[in-house]
N, C-alpha and C positions, 0 to 999 in steps of 0.2 A: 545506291541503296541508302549510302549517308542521309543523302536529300530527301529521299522518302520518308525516312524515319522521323528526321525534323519537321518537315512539315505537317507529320501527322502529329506532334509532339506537339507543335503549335497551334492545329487544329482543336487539338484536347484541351488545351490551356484557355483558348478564346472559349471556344463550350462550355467550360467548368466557368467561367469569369462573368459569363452571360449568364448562366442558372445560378448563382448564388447573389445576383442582383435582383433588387426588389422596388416596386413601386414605395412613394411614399406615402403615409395616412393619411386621406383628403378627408377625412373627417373633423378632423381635429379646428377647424374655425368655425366648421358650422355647432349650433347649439342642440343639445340635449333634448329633445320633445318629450320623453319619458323621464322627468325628474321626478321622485316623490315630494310629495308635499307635508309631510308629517313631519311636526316641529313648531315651533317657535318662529314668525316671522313679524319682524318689526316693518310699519308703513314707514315708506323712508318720509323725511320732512315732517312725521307727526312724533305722538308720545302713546301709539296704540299697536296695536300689536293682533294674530290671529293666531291662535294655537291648534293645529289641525291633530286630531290624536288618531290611532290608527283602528282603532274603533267606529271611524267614520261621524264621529261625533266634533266638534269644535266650540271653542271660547273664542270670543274677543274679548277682549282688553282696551277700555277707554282710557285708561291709566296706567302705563308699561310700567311709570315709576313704582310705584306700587301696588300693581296686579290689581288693581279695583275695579270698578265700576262694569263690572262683567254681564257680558250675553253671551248668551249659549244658542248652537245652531246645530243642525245636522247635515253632511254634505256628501254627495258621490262626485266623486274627480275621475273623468277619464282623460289617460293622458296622452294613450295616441289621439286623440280626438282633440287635445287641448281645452277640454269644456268643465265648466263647474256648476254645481246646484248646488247652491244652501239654501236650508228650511231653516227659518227663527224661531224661536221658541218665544212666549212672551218673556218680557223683563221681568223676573223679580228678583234683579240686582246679584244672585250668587247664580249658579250653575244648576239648573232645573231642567231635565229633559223630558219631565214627566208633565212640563205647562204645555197649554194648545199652540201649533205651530200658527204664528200670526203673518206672516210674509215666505213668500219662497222667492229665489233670487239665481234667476239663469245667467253663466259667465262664460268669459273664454279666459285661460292661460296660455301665458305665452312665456317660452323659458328663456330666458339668458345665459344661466350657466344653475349649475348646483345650489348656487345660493342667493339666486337672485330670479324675481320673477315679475311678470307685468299682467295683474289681474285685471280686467273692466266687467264690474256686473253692474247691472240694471244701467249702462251709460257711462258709470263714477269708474274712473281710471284709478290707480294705483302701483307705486311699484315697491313691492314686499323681497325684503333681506332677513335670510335666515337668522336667527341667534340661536338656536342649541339645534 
């Protein structure tokens, strides 16, 4: 009867030791496909920058150093799909969304992590890092 007892004793103990073990998160190397894009993103290697506001409206910046030389675009991001479209607005140098849109520009996104991203539209590669 000892015997029986132990070894159901042990049986209990392997059972309990097997259910409270868990796989581990296979997620965690692959990259985020659903990152937002609202924010502040500096082109790495330049001095420009694109500020996507959540209004679906966006600026770039020819001059990050001091936020000059601006154009304004309009864009939908879908990010299961990794795709982009910005409409330009014409340049007259400050933020006008009320000029006629003069290009529109199909892209794909590709995420690397939360703060980092690899855009190509119309061809022109880029890779964009957050700043705020």
């Amino acid at each position: 009867m000892k015997r029986l007892k132990f070894l159901a004793f042990a049986l209990f103990t392997v059972l309990a030791c097997v259910s409270f073990a868990s796989c581990s998160d296979d997620d965690k190397n692959e990259p985020q496909n659903e990152v937002s894009i609202i924010g502040l993103w500096n082109v790495d290697g330049e001095n420009e920058a694109y500020e996507f506001q959540k209004n679906g409206r966006g600026i770039f910046y020819d001059n990050l150093s001091n936020m000059s030389n601006v154009e304004c675009f309009d864009y939908t991001y879908n990010a299961s799909a990794g795709t982009i479209v910005m409409k330009w607005h014409e340049d007259t140098g400050k933020p006008n969304w009320d000029s006629p849109i003069v290009e529109t520009m199909n892209g794909t996104v590709r995420v690397l992590s939360n703060d980092k991203v690899i855009v190509t539209v119309n061809g022109y590669t880029m890779t964009l890092t957050r700043q705020k």
